[in-house]
C-alpha positions, 0 to 999 in steps of 0.5 A, spaced: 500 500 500 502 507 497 499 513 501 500 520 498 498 526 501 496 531 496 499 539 497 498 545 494 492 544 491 489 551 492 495 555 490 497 552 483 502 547 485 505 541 482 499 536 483 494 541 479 497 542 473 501 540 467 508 536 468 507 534 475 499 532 473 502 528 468 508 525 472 503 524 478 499 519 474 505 516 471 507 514 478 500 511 480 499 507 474 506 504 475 504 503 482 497 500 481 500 495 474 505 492 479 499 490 484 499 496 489 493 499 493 495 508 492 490 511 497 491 519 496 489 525 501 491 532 503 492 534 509 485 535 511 483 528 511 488 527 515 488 533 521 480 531 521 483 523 522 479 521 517 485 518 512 488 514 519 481 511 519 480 509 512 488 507 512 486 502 517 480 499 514 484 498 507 490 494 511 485 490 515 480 488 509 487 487 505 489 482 510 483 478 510 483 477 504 491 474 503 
């Protein structure tokens, strides 16, 4: 499992526009082909501790299922 935590998106930076769109998808469709789980979220996911929590549910209903 790959966890990214998304920045800048409300000031035009990297992951919202051209090349770093374009090299961010790159990266999580290389990561997905090879089998892995991307869960992506920003800073308020976490600060609110709902990414935490959704992180736990995946690794759990992952491990039920090896």
């Amino acid at each position: 499992m790959a966890v990214e935590v998304e920045g800048d998106a409300w000031v035009n930076g990297r992951h919202t526009w051209g090349k770093g769109l374009s090299n961010d998808l790159e990266k999580y469709h290389e990561a997905m082909a090879l089998g892995w789980l991307v869960y992506r979220c920003d800073g308020e996911l976490i600060k609110s501790g709902r990414a935490i929590g959704v992180i736990r549910q995946l690794l759990y209903e992952r491990q039920q299922t090896a």
